[in-house]
C-alpha positions as CSV (number, residue, x, y, z in Angstrom):
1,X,202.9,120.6,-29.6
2,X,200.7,117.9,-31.1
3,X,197.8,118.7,-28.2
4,X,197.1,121.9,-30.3
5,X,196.5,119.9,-33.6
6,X,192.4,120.5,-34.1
7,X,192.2,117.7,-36.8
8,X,191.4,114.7,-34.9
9,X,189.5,116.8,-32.1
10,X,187.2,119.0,-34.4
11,X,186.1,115.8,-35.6
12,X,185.6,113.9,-32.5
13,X,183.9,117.5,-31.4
14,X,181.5,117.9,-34.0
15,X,180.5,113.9,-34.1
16,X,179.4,114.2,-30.1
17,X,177.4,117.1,-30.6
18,X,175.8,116.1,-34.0
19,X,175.4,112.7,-31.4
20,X,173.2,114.9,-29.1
21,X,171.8,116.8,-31.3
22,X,170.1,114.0,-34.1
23,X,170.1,111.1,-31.8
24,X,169.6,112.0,-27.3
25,X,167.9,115.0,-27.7
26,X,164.9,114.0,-29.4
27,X,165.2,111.0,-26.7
28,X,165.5,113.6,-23.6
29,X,162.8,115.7,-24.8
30,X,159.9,113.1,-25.4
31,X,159.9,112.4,-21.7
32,X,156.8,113.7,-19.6
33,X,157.1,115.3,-16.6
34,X,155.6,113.3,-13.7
35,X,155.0,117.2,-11.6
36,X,152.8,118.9,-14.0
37,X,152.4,122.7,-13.0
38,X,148.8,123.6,-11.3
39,X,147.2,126.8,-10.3
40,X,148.5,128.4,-7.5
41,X,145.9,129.1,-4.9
42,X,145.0,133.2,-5.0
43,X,144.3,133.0,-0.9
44,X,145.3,135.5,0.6
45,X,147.3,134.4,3.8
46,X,146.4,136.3,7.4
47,X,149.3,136.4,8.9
48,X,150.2,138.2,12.0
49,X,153.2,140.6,12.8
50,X,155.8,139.7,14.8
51,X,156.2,141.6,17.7
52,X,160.1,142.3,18.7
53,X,160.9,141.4,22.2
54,X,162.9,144.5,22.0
55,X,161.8,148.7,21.9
């Protein structure tokens, strides 16, 4: 069963991921965020209960 042969697939395996590792990564990763985080408001909310319609 030639599908189970690891020779040429290791290599093809290990090139991709060395690919994303040395090369897009690095890429990926120097991109800024355009929705930097900010403070979250400590308000505290009134907000009414609801009242059931039933008893």
């Amino acid at each position: 069963m030639p599908q189970l042969n690891p020779d040429p697939w290791f290599l093809i395996l290990s090139l991709a991921w060395l690919t994303y590792i040395l090369v897009l990564q690095p890429k990926i990763l120097s991109n800024k965020s355009m929705n930097h985080p900010t403070n979250k408001n400590n308000e505290i909310i009134k907000t009414n209960p609801w009242t059931w319609p039933w008893p």
